[in-house]
N, C-alpha and C positions, 0 to 999 in steps of 0.2 A: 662372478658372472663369467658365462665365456669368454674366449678369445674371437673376436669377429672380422680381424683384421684377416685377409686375402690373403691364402698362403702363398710362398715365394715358386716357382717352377723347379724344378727337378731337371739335368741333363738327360737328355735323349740316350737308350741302351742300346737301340737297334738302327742300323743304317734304312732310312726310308726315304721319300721325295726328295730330302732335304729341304734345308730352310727356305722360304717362301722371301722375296724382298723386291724393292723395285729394279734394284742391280741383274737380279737373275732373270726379270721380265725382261727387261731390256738386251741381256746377253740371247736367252734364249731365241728372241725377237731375230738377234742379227745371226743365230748360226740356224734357221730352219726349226726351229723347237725338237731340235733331237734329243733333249738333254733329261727332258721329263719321263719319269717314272711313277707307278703307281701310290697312291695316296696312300694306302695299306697294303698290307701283303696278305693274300688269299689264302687260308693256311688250312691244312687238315689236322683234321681233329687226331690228338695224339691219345694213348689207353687210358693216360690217367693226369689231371693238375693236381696241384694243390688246392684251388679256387674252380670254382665252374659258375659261369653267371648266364643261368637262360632270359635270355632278349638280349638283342641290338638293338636297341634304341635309346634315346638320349638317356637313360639312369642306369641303363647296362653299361654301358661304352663310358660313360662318367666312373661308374664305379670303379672300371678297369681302369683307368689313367690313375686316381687317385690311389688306387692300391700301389701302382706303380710307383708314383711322385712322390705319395706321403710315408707309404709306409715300407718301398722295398719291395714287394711283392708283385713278381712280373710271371712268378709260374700259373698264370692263368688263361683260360679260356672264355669268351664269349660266344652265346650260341646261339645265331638267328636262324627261323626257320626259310625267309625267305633271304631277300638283295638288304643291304641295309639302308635305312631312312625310309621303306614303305609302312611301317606303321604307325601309331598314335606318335612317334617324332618327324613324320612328314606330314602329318594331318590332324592342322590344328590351326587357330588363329595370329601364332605366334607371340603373347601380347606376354608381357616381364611386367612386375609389378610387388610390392611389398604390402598396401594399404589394406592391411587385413586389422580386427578388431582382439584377438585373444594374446594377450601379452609373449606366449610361447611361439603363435605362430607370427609375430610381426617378426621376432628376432630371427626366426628362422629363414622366414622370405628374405628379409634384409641380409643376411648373410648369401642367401643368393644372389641377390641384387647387386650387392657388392662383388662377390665373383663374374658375374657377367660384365659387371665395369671392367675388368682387368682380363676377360678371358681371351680377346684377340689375341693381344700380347701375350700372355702366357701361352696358348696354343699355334701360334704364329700361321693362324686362317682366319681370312675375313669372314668374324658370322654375321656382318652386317647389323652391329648394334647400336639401334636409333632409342633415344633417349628423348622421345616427342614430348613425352607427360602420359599420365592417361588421368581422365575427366569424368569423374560420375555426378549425374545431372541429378540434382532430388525432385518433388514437385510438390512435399506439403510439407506442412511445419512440422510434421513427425521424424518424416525424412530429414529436414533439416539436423532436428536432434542428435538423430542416429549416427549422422556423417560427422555433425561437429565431435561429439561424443567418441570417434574413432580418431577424427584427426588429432584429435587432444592426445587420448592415449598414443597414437603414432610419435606424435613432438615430446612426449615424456619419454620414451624410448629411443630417443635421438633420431629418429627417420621426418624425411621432409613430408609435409602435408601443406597446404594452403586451403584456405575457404574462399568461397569467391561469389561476389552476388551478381544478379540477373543482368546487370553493364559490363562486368569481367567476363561473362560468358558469351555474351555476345560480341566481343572484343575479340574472342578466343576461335569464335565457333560464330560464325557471320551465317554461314550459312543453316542454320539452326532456327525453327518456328518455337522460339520461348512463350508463344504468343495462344497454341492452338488450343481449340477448345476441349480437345480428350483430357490433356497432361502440360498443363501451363509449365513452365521452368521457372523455380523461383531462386534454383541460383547451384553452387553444383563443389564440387572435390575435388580438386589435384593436387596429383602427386605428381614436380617436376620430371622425376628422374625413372619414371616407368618411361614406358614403349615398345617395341618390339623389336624382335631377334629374324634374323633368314634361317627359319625352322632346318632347308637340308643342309644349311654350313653349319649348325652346332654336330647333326651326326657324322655329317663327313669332317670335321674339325678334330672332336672326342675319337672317332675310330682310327683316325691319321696319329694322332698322338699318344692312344692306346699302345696302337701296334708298332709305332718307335720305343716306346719306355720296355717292348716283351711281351705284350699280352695275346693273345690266337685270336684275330676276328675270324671265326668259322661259321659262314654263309650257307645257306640252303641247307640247313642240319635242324631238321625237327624233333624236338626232347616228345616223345613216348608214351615212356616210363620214367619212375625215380626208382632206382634201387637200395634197398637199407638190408641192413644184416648187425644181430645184438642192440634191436631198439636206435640203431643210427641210420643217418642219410650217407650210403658212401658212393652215389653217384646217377647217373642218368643213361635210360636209354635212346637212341637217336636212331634217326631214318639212316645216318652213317654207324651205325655201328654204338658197342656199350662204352662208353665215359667213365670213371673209376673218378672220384675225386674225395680230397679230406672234408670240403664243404661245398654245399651247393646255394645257389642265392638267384631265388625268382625275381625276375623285372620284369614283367609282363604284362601289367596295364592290364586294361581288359580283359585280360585271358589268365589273371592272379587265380579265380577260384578254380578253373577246370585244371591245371597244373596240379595246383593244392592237393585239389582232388584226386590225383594219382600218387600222390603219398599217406590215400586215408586223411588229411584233413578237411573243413569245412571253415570257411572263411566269413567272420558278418560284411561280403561285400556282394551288390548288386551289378551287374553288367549292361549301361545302356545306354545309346546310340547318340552323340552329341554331331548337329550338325552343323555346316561351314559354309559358305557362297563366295563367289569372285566374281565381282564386274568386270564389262568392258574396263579398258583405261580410257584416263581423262587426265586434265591438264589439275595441278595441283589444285584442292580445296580443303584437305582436310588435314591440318600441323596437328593434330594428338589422337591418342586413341579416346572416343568417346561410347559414353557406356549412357544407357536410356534406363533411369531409374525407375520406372513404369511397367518394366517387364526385363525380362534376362533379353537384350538386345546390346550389340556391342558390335565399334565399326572401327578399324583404321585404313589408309591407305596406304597400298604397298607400293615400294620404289618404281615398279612396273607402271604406274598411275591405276590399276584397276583396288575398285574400294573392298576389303574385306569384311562380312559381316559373320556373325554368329549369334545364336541364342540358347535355347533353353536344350537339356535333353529332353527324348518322346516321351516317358516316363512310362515307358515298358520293358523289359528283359528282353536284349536280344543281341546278339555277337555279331549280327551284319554291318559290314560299314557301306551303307548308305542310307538316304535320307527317305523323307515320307513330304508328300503334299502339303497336309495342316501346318507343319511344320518350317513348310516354305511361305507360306501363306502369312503365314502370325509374321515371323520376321520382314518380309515385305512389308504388312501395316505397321512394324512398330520403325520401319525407316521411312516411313510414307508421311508418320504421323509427326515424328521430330525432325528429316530432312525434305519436305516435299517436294524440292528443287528434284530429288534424284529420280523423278516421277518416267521419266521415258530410258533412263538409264538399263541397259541391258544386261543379264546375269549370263557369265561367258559357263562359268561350272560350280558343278557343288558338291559336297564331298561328305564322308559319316567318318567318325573317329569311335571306339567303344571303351566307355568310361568306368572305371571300376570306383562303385559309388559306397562309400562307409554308412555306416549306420549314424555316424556323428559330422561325416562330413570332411573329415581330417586325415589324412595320411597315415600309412603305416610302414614304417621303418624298424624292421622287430626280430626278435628270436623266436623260434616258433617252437611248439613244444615234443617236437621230435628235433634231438638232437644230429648239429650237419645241416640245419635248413635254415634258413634267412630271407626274411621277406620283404621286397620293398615294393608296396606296391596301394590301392586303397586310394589314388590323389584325385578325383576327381574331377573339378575343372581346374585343378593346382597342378598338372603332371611338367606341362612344359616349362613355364617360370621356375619352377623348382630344381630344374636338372643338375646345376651345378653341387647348390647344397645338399639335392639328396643324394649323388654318387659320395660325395664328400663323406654324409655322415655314415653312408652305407658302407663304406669302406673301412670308417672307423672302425664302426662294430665290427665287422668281421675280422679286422687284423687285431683288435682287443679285444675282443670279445663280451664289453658291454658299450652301451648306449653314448652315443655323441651328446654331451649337454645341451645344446642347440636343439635335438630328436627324442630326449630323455621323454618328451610325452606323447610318442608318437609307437608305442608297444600296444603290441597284444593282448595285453591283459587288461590293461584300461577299461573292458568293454566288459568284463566280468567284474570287477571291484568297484564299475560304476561310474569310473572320475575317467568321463567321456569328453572329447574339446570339441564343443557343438558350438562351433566358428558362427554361424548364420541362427541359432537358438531357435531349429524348425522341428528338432524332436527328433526320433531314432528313426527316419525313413530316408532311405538314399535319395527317392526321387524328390525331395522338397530339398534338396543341400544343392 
């Protein structure tokens, strides 16, 4: 079995902010805050890495550190087209969690999970990690089955799970209609050690500790082209200028197949628009993240006191990040229907994130089959809880050049030979995963 223990940090290669402490708040307090320096250093893009990783966002900027920490490998670049943290790792619900059902992918989440326990410390930035629980409510005896039937496999895998019946839930969750006549609540799943993360401290956290360990955060550089010569990938064009590199490595979320597409691949992944809402704040009511087993609904409340919700994607193709009406509407009743307390509560904004949706639902962390290219990309509502472990395993692969055991089922090929990991068992369509 793998190794699942948390790896240890790596010393710092490059002079940057310096260390973060309450010593230095305090110093910098009494002399005027002169002292402060930029969290990364803004850097141009040079002719050619060893490494080139298009996206800044949490699994690019992950990757980058772990190449650095784990493997040595600081001669890299990352390449964001815009500021870093505007895309699908500032826009999302934030929510961490392991309690998934397929044996490969519990280990794999949990291996994040457990990275995210220790990530403050190891990257010495607060990303604000709250360990609420998160709560999935069922509402029939089928449900029942299905949640117990996970939690079980979760507790043979060593991951915490508890069950909990319709008096624990309302214990939990007071403000909760267990009672309504759509979707009664006959009792619900947690996992203690889910909750959520402050989505722009993991980016500004990861890019801060990239670009101390040697790696290039290169901002405002949009990749093109890919350029190959004798059947290999040797590098990228950009709005700055051609990139020369030994390997290239997409992180790009939603934007995986059009990339693809400019090295002549075609990817089985779908592109479609996941949306988000913020309330007004209010004074605390809600200790975990709760998920509404009725419908893809899902709410925690952020430190700010305004409540976060989310649901389902639109279940059409489209690369715009914002939302649609119907879409606002369903999520309203499905918080109407199990919070109705929240009835006058005001929504301050809303926001679209674009979701790269597999044909099975599961992630791809892969060799692709032009050699030089590496893809991590395919996570569909798993991108942000994942971050830690997919820079991790992405890093593997490429400094060894095969599969991380923890990721070993999470290739390319799977989708050709058949032995697909259809997490949710809804069939080969993105938009049911």
């Amino acid at each position: 079995m793998a190794d699942t223990s948390p790896p240890q940090p790596a010393p710092a290669r490059r002079a940057a902010s310096g260390r973060y402490s309450a010593w230095r708040l305090l110093r910098e307090g009494l002399t005027g805050q002169r002292g402060w320096t930029r969290a990364w250093a803004k850097a141009a893009p040079r002719p050619h890495y060893r490494i080139v990783i298009v996206g800044g966002g949490g699994h690019g900027l992950a990757t980058a550190y772990y190449l650095a920490s784990e493997h040595g490998i600081t001669d890299v670049a990352v390449l964001e087209r815009g500021p870093i943290g505007l895309g699908n790792v500032g826009r999302n619900t934030t929510i961490i969690r392991s309690n998934y059902f397929h044996p490969d992918n519990i280990r794999f989440y949990e291996f994040s999970l457990k990275l995210w326990e220790g990530l403050e410390q190891r990257l010495n930035f607060n990303s604000m990690v709250s360990q609420r629980g998160t709560l999935n409510l069922f509402h029939t005896e089928a449900q029942r089955d299905l949640f117990t039937r996970r939690a079980n496999q979760m507790r043979l895998l060593g991951v915490d799970a508890e069950a909990l019946d319709r008096a624990q839930v309302r214990r939990l969750v007071p403000l909760a209609d267990l009672d309504n006549g759509r979707y009664p609540v006959l009792g619900g799943f947690l996992q203690p050690r889910g909750g959520t993360v402050r989505h722009d401290a993991v980016a500004w956290g990861y890019a801060r500790a990239a670009s101390a360990a040697g790696a290039d955060i290169v901002e405002h550089c949009e990749v093109t082209g890919i350029t190959q010569a004798g059947g290999r990938v040797t590098g990228v064009q950009t709005s700055r200028g051609a990139i020369g590199a030994d390997l290239v490595c997409l992180a790009v979320a939603g934007h995986s197949s059009r990339l693809a597409a400019l090295a002549g691949l075609t990817l089985p992944i779908e592109t479609h628009v996941l949306q988000a809402f913020v309330s007004e704040a209010v004074k605390p009511l809600l200790d975990v993240v709760l998920t509404y087993g009725a419908g893809h609904f899902y709410v925690s409340q952020s430190d700010k006191g305004g409540l976060v919700f989310g649901g389902a994607i639109d279940g059409y193709n489209t690369y715009a990040q914002r939302g649609t009406l119907p879409m606002a509407e369903e999520v309203a009743a499905s918080a109407m229907t199990l919070l109705p307390g929240l009835a006058r509560l005001k929504i301050l904004r809303q926001w679209g994130g674009v979701m790269d949706m597999t044909m099975d639902g599961s992630p791809l962390i892969t060799l692709t089959p032009l050699t030089g290219l590496i893809l991590n990309g395919g996570w569909c509502y798993g991108g942000f809880k994942a971050i830690p472990a997919g820079g991790f395993t992405t890093a593997h692969l490429i400094a060894c050049g095969t599969p991380h055991p923890l990721a070993a089922h999470l290739g390319l090929t799977r989708f050709a030979s058949g032995h697909t990991v259809d997490e949710r068992g809804a069939g080969p369509f993105p938009y049911a995963h």
